[in-house]
Rosetta silent file (secondary structure, phi, psi, omega in degrees, C-alpha in Angstrom):
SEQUENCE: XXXXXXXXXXXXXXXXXXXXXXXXXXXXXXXXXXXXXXXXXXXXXXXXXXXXXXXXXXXXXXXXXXXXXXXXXXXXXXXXXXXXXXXXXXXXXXXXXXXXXXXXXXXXXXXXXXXXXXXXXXXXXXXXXXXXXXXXXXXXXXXXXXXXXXXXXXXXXXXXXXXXXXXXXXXXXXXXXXXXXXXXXXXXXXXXXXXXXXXXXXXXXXXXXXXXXXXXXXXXXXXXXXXXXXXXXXXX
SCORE:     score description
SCORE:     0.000 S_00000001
   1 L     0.000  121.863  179.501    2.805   11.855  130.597 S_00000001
   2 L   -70.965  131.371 -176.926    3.136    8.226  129.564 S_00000001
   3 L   -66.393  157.516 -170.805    5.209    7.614  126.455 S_00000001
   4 L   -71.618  120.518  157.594    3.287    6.452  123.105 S_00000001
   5 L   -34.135  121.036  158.755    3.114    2.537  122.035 S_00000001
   6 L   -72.978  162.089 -176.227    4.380    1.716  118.615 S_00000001
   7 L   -49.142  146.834  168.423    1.886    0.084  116.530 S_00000001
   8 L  -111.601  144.317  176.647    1.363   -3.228  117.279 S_00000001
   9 L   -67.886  106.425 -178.914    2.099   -5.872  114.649 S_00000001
  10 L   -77.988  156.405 -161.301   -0.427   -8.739  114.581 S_00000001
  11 L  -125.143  112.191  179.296    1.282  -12.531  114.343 S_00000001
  12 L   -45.822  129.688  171.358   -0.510  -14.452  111.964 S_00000001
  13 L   -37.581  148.423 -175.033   -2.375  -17.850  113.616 S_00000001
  14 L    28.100   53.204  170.877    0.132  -20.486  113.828 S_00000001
  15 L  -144.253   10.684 -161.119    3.449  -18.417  113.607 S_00000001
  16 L   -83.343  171.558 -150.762    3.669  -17.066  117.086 S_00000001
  17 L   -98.884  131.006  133.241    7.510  -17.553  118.464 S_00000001
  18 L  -102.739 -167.100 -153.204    7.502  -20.167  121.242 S_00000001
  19 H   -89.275  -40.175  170.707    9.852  -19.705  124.289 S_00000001
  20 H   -63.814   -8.853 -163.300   12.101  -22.844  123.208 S_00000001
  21 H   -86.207  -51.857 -158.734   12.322  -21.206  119.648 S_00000001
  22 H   -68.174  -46.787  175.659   13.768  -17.587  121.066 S_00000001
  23 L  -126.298  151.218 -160.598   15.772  -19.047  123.460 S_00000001
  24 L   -70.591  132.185  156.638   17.908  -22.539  122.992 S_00000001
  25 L   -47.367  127.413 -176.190   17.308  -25.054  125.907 S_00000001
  26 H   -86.806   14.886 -179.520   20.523  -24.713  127.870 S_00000001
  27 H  -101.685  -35.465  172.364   19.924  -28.980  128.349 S_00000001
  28 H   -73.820  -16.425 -170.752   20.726  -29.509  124.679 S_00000001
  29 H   -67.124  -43.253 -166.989   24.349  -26.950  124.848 S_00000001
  30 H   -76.990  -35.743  172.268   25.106  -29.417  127.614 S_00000001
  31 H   -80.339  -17.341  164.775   24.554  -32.594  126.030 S_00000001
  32 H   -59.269  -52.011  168.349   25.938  -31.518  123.090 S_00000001
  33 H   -21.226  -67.921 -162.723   29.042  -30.633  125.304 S_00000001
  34 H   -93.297    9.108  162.073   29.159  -33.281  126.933 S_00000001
  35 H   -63.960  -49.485 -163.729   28.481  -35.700  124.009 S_00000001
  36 H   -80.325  -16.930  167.184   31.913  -33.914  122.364 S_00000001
  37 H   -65.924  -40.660 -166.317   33.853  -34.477  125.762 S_00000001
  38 H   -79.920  -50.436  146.744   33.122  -38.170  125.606 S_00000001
  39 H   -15.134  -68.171  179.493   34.257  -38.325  121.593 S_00000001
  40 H   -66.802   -6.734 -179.672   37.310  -36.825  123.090 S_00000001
  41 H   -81.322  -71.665 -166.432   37.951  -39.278  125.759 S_00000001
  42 H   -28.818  -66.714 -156.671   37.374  -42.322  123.041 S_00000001
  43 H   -42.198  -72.234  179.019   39.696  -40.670  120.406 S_00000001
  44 H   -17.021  -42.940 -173.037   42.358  -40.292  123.112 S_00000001
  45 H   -94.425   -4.252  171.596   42.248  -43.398  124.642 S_00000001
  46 H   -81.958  -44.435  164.216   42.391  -44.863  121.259 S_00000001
  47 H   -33.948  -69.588 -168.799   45.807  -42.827  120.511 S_00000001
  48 H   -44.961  -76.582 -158.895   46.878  -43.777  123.957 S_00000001
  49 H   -61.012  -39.054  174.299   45.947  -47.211  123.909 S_00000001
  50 H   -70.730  -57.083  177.136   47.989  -48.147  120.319 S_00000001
  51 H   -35.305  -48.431 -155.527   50.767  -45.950  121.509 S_00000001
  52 H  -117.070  -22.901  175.898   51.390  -47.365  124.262 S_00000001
  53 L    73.964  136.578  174.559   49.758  -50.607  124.556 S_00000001
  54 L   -48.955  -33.450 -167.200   46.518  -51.168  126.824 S_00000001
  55 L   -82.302  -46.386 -179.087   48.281  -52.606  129.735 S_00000001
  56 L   -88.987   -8.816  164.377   50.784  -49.459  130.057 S_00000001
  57 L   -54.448   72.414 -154.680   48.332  -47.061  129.402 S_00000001
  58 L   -67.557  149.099 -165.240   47.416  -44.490  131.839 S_00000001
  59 H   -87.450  -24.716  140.094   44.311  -42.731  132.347 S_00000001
  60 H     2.033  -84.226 -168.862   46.229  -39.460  133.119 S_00000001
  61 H   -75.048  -34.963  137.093   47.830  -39.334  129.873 S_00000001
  62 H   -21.316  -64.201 -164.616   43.898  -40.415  128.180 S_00000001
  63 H   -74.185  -31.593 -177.266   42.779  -36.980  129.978 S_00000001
  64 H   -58.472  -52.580  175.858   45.829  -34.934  128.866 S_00000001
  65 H   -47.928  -43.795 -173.605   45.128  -35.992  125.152 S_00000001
  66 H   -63.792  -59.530 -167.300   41.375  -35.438  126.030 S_00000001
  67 L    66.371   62.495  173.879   42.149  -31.838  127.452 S_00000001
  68 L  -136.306  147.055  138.347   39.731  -33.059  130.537 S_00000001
  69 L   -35.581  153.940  153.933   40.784  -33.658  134.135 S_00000001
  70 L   -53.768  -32.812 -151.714   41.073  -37.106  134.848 S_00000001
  71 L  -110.570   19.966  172.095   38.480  -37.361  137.043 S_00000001
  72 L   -85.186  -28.529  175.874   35.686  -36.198  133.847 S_00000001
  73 H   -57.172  -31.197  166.916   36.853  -39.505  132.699 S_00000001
  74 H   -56.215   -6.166  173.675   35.157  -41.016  135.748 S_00000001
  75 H   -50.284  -51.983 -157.733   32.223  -39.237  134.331 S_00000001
  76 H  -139.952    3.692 -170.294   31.625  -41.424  131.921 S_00000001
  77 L  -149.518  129.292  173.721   33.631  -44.323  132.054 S_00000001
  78 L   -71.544  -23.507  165.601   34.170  -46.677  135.610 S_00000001
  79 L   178.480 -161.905 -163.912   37.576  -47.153  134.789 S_00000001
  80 L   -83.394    4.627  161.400   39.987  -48.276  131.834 S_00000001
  81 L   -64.497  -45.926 -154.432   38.421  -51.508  130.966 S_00000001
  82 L  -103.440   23.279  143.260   34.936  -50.160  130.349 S_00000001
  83 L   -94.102   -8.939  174.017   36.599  -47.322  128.218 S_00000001
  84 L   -73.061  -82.529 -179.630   38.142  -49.899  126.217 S_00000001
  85 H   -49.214   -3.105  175.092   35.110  -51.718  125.587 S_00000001
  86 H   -79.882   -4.959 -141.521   33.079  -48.742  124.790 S_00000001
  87 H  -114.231  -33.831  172.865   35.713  -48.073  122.366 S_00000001
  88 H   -63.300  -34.550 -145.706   34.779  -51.744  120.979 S_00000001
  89 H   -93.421  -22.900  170.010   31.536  -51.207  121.316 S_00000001
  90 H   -53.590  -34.070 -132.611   31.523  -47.200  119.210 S_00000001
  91 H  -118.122  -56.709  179.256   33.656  -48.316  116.594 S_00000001
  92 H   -86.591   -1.188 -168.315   32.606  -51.896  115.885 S_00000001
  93 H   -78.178  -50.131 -157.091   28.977  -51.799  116.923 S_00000001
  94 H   -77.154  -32.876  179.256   27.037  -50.210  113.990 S_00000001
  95 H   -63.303  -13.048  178.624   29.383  -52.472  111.357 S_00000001
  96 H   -94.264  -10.487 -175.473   27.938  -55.632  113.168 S_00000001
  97 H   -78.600  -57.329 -172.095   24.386  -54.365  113.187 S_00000001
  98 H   -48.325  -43.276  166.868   24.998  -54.004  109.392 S_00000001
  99 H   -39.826  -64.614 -177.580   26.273  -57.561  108.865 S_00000001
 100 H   -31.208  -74.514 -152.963   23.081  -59.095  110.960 S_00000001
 101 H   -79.661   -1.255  145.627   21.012  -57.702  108.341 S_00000001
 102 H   -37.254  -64.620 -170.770   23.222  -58.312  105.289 S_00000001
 103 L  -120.646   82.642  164.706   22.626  -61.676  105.553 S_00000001
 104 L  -134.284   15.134 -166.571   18.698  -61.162  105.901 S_00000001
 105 L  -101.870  -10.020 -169.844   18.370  -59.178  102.930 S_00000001
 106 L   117.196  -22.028 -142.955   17.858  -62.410  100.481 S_00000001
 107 L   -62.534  159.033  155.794   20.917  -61.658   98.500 S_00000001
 108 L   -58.683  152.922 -144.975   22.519  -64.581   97.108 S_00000001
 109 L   -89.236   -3.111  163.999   25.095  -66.093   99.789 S_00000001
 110 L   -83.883  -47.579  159.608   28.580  -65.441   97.712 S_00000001
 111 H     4.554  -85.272 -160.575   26.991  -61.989   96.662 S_00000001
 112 H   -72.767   -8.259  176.635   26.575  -60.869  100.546 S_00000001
 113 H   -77.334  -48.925 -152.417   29.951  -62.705  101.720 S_00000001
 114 H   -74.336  -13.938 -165.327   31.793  -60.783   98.833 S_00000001
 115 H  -115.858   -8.783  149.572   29.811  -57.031  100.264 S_00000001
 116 H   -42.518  -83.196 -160.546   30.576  -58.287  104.006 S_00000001
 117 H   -27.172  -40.014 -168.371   34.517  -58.937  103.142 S_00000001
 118 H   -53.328  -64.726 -154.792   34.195  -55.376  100.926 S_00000001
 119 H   -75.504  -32.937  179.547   33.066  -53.531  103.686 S_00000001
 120 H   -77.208  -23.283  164.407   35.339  -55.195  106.315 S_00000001
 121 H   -46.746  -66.381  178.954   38.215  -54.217  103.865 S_00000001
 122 H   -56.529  -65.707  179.062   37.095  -50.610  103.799 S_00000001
 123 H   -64.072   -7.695  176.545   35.528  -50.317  106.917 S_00000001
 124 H  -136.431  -68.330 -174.700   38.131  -51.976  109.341 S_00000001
 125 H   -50.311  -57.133 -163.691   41.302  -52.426  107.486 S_00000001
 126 L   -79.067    4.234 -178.142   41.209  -49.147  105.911 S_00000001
 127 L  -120.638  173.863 -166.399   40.083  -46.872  109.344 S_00000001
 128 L   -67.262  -72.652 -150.661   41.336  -46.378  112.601 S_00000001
 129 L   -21.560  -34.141  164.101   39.388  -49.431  113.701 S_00000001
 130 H   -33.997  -43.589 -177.800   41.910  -51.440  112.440 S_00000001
 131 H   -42.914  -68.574 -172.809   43.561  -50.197  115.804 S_00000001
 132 H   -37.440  -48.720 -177.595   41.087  -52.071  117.831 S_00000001
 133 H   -81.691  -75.665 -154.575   41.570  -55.310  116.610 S_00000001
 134 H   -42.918   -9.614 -167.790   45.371  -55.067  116.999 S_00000001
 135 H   -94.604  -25.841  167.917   45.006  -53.892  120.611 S_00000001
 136 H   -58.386  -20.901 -174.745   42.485  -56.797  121.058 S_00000001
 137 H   -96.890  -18.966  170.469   44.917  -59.424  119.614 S_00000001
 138 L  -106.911   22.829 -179.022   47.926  -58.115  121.587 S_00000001
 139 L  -149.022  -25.968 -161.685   46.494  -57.131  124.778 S_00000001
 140 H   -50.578  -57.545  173.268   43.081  -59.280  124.804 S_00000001
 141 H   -49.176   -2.294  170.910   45.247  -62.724  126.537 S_00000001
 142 H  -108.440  -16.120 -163.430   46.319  -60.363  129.801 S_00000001
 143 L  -127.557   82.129 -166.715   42.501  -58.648  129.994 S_00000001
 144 H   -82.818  -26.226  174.530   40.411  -61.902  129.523 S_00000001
 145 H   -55.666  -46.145  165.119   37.489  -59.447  130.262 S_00000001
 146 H   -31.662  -78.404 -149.470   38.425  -57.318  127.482 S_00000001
 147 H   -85.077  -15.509  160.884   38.622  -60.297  124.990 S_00000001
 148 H   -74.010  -34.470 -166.360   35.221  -61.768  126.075 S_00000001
 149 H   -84.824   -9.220  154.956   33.150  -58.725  125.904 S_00000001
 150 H   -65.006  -34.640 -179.031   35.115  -58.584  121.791 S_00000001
 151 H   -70.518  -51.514 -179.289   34.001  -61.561  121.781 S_00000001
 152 H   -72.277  -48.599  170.246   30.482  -61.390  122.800 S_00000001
 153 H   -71.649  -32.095 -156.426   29.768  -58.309  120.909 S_00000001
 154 H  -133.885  -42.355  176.127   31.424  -58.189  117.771 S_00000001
 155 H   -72.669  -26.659  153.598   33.008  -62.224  116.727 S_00000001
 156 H   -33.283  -78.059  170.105   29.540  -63.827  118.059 S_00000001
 157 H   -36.242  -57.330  163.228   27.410  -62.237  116.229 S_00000001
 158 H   -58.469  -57.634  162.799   29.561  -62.055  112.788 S_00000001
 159 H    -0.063  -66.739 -175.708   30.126  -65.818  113.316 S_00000001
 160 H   -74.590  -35.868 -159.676   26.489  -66.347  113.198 S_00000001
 161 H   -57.481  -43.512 -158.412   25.470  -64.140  110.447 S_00000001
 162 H   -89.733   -3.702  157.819   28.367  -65.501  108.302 S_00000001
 163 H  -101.401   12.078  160.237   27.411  -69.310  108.974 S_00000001
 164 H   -70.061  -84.833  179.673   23.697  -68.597  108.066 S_00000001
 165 H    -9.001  -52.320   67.647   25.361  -67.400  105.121 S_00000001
 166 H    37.468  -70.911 -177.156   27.837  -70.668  104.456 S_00000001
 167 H   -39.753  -51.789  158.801   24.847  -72.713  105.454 S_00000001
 168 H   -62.972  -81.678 -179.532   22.551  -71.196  102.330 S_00000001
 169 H   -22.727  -46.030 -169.867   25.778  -71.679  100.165 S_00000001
 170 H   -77.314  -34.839 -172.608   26.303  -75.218  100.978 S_00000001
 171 H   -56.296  -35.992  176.759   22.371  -76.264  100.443 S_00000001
 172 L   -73.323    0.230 -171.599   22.985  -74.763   97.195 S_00000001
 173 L    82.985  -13.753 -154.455   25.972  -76.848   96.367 S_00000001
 174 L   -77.552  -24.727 -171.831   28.174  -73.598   95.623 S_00000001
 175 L  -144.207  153.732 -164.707   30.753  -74.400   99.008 S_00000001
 176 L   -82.460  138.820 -169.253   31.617  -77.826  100.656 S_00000001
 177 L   -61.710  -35.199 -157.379   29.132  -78.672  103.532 S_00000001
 178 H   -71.701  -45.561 -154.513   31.985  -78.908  106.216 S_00000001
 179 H   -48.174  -60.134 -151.283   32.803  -74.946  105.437 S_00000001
 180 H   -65.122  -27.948  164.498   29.483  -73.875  107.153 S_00000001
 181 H   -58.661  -23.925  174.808   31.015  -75.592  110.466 S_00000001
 182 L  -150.402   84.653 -157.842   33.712  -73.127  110.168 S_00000001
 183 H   -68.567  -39.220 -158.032   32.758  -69.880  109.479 S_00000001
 184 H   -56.201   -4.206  176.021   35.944  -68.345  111.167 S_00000001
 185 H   -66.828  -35.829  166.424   37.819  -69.602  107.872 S_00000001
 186 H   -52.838  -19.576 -163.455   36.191  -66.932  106.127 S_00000001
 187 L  -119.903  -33.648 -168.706   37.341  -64.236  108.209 S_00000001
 188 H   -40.015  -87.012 -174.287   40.859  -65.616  109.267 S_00000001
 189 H     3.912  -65.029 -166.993   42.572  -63.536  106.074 S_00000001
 190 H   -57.727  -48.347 -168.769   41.008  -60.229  107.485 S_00000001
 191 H   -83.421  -37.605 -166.780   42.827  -61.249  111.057 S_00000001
 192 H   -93.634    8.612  170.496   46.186  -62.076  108.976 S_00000001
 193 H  -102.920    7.226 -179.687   46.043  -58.867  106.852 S_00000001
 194 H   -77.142  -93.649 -145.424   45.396  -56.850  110.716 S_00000001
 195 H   -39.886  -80.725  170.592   48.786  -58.857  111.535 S_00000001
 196 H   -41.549  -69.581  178.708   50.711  -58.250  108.106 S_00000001
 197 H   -36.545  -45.182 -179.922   49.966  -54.901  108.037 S_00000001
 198 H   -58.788  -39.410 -172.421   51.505  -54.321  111.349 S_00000001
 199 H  -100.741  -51.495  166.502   54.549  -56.245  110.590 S_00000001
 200 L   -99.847   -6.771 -161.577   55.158  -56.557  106.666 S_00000001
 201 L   -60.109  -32.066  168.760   53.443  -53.837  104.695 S_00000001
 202 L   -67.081  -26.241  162.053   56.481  -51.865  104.419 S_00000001
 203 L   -71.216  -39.783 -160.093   58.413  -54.639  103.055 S_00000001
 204 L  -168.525   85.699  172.141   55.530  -56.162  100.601 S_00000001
 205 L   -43.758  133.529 -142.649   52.643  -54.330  100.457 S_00000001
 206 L  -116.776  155.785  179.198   49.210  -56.472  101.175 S_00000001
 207 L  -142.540   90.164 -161.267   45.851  -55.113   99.011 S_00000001
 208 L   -89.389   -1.956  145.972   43.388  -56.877  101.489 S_00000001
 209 L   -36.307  -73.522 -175.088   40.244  -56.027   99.308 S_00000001
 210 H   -59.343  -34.506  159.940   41.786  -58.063   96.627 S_00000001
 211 H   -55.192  -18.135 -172.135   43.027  -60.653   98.848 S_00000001
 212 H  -108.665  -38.500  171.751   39.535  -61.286  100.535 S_00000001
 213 H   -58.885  -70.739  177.241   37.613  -61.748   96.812 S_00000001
 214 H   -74.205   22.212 -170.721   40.485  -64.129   96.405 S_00000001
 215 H   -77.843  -61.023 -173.722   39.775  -65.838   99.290 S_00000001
 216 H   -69.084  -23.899 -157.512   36.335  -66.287   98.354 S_00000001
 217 H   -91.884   10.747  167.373   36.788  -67.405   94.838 S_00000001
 218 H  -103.284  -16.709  170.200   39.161  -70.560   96.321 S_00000001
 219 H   -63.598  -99.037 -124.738   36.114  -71.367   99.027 S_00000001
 220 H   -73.552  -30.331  166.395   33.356  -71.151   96.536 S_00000001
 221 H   -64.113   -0.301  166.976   35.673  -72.503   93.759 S_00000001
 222 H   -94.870  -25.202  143.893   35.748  -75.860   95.281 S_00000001
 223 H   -41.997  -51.506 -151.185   31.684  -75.714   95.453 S_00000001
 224 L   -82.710  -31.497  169.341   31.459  -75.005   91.916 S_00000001
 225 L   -94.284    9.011  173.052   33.861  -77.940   91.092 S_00000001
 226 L  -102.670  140.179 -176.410   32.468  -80.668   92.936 S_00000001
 227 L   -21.250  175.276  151.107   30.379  -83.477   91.318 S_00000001
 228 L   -62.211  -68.045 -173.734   26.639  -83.610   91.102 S_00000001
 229 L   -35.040  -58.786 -172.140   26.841  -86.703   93.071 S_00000001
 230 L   -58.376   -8.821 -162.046   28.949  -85.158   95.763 S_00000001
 231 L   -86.350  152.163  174.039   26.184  -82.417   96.462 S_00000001
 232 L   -56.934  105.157  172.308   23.558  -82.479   99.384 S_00000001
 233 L    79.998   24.181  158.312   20.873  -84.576   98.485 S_00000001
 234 L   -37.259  161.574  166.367   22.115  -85.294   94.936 S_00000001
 235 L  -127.572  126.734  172.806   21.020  -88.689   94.169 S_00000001
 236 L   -29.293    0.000    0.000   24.151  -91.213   93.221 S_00000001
């Protein structure tokens, strides 16, 4: 004698369970996985690489940190160059997308200079990124690849954004027309509080927020103090 059915339950139109709901795609566990393996190579190799310096840094001691074989690094990375730059390109990539479109948004051009500097203060100085640029400025002249693809990705780009910027400034009279020829003046501070920090902070502590407004307010103060006359298309 065949046992009884319990009642069956009817499933309301457009609530029935599909097969991806009940059970999780075993293709997202793995890319999540292996998303959090590659997070652990980067962190590592960033430990690794300041510790140690880029040049003596072994990929060994990357995987140990990682708590991967060595040869998962090969996984994902061809070798310790292109984990460096990936490490440029994670860390420093989304703050350069933001610049590009800082100065697109309209703002006025000391305005968006003064929430650039803000951000590189916060956003560089004050995070591990900071890291990067020291391993780029002490290691970049032995790895010329290294310091082009830093170059290409993340000082090109800022360059441009921040002499559109300079460019708007000068038309306005507010900064001396020459400035916009040389945006890197704008940024050089930012590279000599990377430097100071490494070397003096413990002696005579640096506040590179505050140091990067005043930065701006001796560039724009010599706009603000130049003749009528002196200005682009002033008339004598």
């Amino acid at each position: 004698m065949s046992a009884t059915a319990g009642p069956v339950v009817p499933v309301p139109a457009g609530t029935r369970a599909t097969r991806s709901e009940v059970t999780p795609d075993p293709r997202d566990a793995r890319a999540e996985k292996a998303a959090q393996r590659r997070e652990a190579i980067l962190k590592a190799a960033l430990d690794e690489f300041s510790d140690r310096g880029f040049a003596a840094a072994r990929l060994d001691d990357v995987a140990k940190r990682a708590g991967v074989a060595k040869g998962t690094i090969y996984l994902y990375f061809e070798d310790k160059e292109a984990l460096f730059q990936e490490l440029i390109t994670t860390m420093m990539g989304p703050l350069i997308a933001d610049l590009k479109a800082l100065s697109t948004q309209g703002l006025p051009p000391r305005a968006a200079l003064e929430r650039l500097l803000a951000v590189f203060a916060r956003e560089v100085l004050g995070t591990e990124r900071r890291r990067v640029l020291r391993l780029v400025l002490s290691d970049g002249p032995r790895f010329p690849r290294v310091a082009e693809f830093h170059y290409r990705q993340v000082v090109e780009p800022a360059l441009g954004a921040i002499r559109s910027l300079l460019a708007r400034a000068a038309a306005r009279g507010e900064v001396h027309p020459r400035l916009a020829e040389f945006p890197q003046l704008v940024i050089a501070p930012g590279l000599m509080a990377v430097v100071w920090a490494s070397l003096f902070d413990r002696f005579a502590p640096l506040d590179p927020e505050t140091l990067l407004r005043a930065h701006l307010d001796v560039l724009f103060g010599s706009g603000a103090e130049r003749s009528g006359a002196e200005r682009p298309g002033a008339t004598p």
